[in-house]
C-alpha positions, 0 to 999 in steps of 0.5 A, spaced: 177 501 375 170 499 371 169 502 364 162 503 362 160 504 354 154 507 352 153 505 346 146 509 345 152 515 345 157 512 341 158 513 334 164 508 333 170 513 331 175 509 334 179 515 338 179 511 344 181 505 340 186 508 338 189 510 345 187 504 349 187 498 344 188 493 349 181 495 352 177 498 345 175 495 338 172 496 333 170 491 329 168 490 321 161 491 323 163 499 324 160 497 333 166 498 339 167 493 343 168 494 350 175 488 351 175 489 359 171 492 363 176 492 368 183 494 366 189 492 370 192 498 373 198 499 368 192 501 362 189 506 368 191 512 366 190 509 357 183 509 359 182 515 363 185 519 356 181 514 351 175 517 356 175 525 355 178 524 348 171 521 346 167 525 343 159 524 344 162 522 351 160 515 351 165 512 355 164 512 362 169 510 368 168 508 375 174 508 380 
């Protein structure tokens, strides 16, 4: 699996955050940051739920 952001798309609101902290921050600067691009297998399923909470569908995930 490979997890893309579009930071063009993304306002930061911290769902995916909130559903896969291990792969999602947002920092004190209000950005998200992508933690890995490639999780381990046990966050799959974190990330695919992280992916169809977001909002402005920002997330993208591959795999």
């Amino acid at each position: 699996m490979r997890v893309e952001v579009d930071h063009d798309q993304c306002e930061s609101n911290a769902l995916c955050m909130g559903r896969a902290p291990e792969v999602f921050e947002v920092r004190d600067d209000d950005f998200l940051y992508l933690l890995t691009e490639e999780p381990s297998p046990e966050l799959h399923e974190k990330v695919r739920q992280a992916e169809r909470l977001c909002p402005k569908r920002a997330i993208t995930v591959h795999g």
